[in-house]
Backbone as a printed PyTorch tensor [residue, N CA C, xyz], in Angstrom:
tensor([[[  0.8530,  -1.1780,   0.0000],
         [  0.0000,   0.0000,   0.0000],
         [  0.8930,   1.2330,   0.0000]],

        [[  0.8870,   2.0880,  -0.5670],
         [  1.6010,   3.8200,  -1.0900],
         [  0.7700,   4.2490,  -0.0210]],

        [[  1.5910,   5.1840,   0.3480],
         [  1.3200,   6.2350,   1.5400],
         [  0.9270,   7.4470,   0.5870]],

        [[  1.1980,   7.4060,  -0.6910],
         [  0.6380,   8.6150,  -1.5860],
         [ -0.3460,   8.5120,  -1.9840]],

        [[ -0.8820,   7.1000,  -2.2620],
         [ -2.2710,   6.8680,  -2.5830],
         [ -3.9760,   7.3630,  -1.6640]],

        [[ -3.0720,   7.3140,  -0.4490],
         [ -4.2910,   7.7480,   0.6320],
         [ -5.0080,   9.0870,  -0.0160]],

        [[ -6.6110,   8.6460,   1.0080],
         [ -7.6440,   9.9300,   0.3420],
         [ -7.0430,  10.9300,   0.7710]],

        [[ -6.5140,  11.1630,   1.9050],
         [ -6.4020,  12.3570,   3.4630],
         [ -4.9500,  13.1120,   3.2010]],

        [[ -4.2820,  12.2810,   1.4120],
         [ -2.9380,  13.1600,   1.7330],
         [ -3.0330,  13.6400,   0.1790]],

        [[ -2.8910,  14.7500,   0.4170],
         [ -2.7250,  15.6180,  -1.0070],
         [ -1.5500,  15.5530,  -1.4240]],

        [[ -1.4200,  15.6160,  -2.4890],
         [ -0.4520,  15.1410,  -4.0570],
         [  0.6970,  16.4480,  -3.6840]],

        [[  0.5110,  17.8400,  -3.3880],
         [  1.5980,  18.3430,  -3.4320],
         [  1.7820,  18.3110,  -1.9780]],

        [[  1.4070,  18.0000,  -0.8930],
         [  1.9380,  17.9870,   0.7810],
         [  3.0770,  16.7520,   0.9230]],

        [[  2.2220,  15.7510,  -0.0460],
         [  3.4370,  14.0910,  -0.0120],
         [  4.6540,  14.7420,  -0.9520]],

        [[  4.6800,  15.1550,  -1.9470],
         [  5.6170,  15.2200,  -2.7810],
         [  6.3330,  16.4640,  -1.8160]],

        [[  5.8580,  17.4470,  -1.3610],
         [  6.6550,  18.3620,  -1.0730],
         [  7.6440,  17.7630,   0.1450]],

        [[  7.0510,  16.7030,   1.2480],
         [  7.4330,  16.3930,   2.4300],
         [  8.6290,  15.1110,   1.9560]],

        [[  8.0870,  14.6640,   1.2810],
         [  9.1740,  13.3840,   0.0820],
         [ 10.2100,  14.0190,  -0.2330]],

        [[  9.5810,  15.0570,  -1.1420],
         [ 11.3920,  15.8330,  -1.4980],
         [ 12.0640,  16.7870,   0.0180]],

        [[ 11.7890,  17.2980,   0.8010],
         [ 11.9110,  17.5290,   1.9810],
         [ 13.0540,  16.7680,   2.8360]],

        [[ 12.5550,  15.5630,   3.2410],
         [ 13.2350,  14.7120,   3.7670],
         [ 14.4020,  13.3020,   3.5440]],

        [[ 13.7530,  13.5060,   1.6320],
         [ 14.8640,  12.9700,   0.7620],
         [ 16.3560,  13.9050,   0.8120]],

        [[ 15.7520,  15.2330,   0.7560],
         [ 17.0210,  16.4520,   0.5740],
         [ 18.2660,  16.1120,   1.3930]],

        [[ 18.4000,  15.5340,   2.2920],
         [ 19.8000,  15.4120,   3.0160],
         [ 20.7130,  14.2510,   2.0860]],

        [[ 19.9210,  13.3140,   2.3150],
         [ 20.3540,  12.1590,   1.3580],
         [ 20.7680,  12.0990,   0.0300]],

        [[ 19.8610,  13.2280,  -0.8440],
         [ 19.9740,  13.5330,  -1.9930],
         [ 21.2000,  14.6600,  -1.9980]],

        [[ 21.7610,  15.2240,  -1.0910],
         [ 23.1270,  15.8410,  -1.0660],
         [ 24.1690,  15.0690,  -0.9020]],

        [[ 24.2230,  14.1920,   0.2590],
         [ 25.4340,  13.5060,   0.6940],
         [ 25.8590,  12.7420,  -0.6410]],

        [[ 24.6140,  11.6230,  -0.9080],
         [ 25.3560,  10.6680,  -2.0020],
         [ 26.2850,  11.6070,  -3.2220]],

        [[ 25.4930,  12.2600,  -3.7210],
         [ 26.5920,  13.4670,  -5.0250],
         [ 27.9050,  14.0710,  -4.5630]],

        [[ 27.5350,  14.4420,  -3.3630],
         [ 28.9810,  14.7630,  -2.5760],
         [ 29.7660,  14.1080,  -2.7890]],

        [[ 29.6220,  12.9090,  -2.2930],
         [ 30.6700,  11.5950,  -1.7950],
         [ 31.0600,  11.1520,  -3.6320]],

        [[ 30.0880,  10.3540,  -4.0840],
         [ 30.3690,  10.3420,  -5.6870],
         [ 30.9630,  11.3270,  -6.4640]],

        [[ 30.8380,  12.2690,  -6.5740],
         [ 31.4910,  13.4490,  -7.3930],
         [ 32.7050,  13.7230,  -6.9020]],

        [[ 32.8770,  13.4590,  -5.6230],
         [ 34.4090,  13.9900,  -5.0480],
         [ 35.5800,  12.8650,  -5.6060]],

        [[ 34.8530,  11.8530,  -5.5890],
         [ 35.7090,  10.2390,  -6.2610],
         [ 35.7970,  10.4720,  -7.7710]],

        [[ 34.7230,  11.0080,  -8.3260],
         [ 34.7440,  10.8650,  -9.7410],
         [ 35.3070,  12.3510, -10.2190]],

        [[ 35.5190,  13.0350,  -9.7370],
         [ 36.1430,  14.4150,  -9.7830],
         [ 37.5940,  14.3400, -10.4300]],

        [[ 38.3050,  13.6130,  -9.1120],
         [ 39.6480,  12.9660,  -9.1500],
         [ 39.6500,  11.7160,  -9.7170]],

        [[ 39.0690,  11.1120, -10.2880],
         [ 38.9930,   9.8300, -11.1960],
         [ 39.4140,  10.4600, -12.1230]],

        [[ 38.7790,  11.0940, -13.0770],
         [ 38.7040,  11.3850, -14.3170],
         [ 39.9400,  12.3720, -14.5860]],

        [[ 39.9530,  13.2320, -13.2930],
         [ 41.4560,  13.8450, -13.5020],
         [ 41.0500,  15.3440, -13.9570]],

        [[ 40.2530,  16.1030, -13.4490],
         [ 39.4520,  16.8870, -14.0470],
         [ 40.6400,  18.1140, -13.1900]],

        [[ 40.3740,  19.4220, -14.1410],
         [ 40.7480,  20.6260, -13.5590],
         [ 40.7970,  20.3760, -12.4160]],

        [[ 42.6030,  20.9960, -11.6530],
         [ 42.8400,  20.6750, -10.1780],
         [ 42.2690,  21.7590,  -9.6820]],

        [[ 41.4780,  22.6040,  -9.5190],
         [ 41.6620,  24.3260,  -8.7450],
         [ 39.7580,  23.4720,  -8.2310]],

        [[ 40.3970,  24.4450,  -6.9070],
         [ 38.7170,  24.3930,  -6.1290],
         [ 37.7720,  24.7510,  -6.9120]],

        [[ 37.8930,  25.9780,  -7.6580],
         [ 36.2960,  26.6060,  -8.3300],
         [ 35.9340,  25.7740,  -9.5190]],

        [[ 36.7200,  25.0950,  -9.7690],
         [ 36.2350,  23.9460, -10.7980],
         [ 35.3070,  22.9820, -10.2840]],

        [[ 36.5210,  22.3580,  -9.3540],
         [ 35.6840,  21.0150,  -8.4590],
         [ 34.2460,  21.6810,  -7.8210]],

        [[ 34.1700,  22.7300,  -6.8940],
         [ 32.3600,  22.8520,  -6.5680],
         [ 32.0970,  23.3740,  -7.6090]],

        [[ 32.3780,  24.2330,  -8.2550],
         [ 31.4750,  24.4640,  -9.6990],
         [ 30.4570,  23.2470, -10.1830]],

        [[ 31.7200,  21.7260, -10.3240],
         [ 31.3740,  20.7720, -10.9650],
         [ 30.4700,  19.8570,  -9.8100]],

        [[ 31.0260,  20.1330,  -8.4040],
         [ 29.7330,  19.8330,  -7.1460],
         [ 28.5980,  20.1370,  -7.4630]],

        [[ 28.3600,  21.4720,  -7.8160],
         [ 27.3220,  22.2080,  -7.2310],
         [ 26.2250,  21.6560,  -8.5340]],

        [[ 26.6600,  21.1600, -10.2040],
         [ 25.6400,  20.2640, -10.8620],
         [ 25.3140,  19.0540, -10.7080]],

        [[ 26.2720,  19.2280, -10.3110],
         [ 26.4070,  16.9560,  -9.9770],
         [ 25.3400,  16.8060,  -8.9480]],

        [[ 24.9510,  18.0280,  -7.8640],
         [ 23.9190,  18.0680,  -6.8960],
         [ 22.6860,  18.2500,  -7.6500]],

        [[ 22.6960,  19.4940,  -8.0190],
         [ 21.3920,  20.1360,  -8.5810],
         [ 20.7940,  18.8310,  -9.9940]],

        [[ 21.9340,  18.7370, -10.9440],
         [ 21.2200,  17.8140, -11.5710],
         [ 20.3890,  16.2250, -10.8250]],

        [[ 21.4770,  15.0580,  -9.8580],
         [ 21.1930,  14.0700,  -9.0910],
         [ 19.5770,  14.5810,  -8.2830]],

        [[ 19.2510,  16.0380,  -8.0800],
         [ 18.1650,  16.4800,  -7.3520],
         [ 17.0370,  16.6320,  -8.4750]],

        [[ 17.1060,  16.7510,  -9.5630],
         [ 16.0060,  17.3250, -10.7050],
         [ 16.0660,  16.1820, -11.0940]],

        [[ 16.5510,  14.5820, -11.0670],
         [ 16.3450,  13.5620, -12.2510],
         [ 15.1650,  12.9430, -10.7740]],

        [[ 15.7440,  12.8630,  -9.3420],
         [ 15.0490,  12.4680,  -8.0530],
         [ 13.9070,  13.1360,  -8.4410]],

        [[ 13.4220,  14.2160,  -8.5380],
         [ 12.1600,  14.9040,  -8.1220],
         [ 11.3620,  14.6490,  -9.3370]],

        [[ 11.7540,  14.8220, -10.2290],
         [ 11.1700,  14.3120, -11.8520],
         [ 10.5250,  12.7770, -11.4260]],

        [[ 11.2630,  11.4030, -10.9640],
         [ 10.8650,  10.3700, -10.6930],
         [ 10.0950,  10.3890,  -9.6300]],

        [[  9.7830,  11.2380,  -8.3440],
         [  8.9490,  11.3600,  -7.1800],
         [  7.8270,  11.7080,  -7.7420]],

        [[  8.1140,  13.0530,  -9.1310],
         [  6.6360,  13.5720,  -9.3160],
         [  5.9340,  12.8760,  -9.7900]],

        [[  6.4920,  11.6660, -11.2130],
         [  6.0580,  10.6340, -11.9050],
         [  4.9670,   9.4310, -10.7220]],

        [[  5.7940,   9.0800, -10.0020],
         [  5.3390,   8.1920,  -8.8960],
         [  4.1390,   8.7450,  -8.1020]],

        [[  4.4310,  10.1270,  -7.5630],
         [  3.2520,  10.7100,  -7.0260],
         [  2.0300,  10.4790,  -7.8940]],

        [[  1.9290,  11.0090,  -8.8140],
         [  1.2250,  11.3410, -10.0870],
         [ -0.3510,  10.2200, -10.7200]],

        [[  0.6660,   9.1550, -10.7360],
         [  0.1590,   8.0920, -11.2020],
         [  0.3020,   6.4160, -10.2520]],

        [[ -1.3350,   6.3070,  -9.8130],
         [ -1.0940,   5.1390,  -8.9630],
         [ -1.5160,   3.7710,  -8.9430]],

        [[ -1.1870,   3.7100, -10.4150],
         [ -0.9290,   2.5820, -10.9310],
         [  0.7410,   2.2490, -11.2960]],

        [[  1.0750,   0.8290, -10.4210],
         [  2.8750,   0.6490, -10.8200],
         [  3.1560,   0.6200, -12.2420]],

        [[  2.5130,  -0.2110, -13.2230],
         [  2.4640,  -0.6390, -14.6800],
         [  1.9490,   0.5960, -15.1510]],

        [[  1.4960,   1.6410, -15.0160],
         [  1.4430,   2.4050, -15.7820],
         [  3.3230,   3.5420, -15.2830]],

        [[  3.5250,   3.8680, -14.2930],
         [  4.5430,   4.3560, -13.8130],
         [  5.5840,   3.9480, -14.8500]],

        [[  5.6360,   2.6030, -14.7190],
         [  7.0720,   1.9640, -15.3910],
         [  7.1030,   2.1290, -17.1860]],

        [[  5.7050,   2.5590, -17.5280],
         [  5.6610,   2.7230, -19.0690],
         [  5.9490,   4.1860, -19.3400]],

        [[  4.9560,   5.0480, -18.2020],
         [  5.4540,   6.4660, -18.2180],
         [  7.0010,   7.2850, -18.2600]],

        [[  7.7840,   6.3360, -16.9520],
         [  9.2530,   7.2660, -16.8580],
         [  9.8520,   6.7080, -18.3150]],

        [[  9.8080,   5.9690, -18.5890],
         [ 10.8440,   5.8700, -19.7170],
         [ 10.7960,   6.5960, -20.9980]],

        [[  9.1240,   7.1830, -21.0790],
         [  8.7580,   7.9160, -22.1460],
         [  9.2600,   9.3080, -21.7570]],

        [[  9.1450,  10.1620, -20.6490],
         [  9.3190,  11.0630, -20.3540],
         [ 11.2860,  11.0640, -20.0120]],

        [[ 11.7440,   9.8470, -19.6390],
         [ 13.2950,   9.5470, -19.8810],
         [ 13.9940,   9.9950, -21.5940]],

        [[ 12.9200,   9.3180, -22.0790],
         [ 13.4510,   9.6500, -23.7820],
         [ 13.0100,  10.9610, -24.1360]],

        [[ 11.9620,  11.8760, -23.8470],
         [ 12.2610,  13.4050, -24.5470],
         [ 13.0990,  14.0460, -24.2270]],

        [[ 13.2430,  13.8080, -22.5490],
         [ 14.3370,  14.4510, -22.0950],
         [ 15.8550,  14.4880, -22.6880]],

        [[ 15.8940,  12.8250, -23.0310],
         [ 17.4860,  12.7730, -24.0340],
         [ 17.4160,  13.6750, -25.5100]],

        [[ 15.8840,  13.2850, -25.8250],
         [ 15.8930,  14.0250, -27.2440],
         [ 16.5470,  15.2660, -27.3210]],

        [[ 16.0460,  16.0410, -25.9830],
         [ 15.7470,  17.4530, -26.2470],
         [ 17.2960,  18.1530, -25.5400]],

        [[ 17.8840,  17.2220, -25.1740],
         [ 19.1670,  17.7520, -24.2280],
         [ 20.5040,  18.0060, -24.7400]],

        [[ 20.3060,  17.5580, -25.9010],
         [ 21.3590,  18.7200, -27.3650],
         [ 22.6320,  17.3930, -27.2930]],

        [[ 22.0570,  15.8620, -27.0680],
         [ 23.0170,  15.3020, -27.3450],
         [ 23.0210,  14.7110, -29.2540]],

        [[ 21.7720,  15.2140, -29.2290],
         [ 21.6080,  14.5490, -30.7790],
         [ 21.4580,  15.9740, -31.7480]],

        [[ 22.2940,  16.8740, -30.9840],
         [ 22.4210,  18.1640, -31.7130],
         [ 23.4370,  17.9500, -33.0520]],

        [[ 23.5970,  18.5560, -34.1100],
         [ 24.5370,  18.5310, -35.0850],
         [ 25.2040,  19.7740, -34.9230]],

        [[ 26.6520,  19.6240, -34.3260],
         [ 27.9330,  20.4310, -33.7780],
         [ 28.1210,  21.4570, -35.2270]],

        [[ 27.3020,  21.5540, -36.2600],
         [ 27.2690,  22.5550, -37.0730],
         [ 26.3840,  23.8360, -36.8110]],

        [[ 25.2220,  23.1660, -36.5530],
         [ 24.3950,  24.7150, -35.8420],
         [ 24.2460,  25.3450, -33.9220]],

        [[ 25.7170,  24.6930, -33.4500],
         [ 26.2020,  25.2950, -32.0410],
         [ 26.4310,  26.2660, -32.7370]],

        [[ 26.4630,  27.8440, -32.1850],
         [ 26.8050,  28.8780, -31.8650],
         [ 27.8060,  29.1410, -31.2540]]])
């Protein structure tokens, strides 16, 4: 049984209190990962690089979380969920300039 599904809890109080109390968690892990993969890859040594490159590695790891909370909130059926993110997974790639042609960058 979903605790989001209940009559008595409204759609933006769960999602807001979800992302709320996810938020600590949803910092630490990017922290810890990005600081390893920072120095993995061998990236620019100077601090304003590395949190520069923190501070997306957070914000993005937080917008792909809340995108999948809102999906889940949303719709409370599981089989429909699992057909939904992947559709809304693929515009997002469409539209995110990896299938751009490096002739009409600016």
């Amino acid at each position: 049984l979903r605790p989001g599904a209940a009559v008595c809890t409204a759609f933006f109080s769960y999602y807001a209190s979800l992302v709320e109390s996810d938020t600590p968690m949803q910092i630490v892990m990017p922290v810890v990962s990005g600081a390893i993969l920072y120095w993995m890859v061998n990236l620019r040594p100077d601090a304003t690089s590395f949190f520069l490159f923190l501070g997306f590695y957070i914000l993005t790891f937080q917008a792909g979380s809340a995108i999948g909370i809102c999906i889940s909130c949303g719709v409370s059926n599981i089989a429909v969920v699992l057909t939904v993110g992947p559709m809304v997974s693929v515009v997002f790639t469409l539209f995110c300039g990896y299938f751009a042609n490096t002739d009409s960058i600016p």
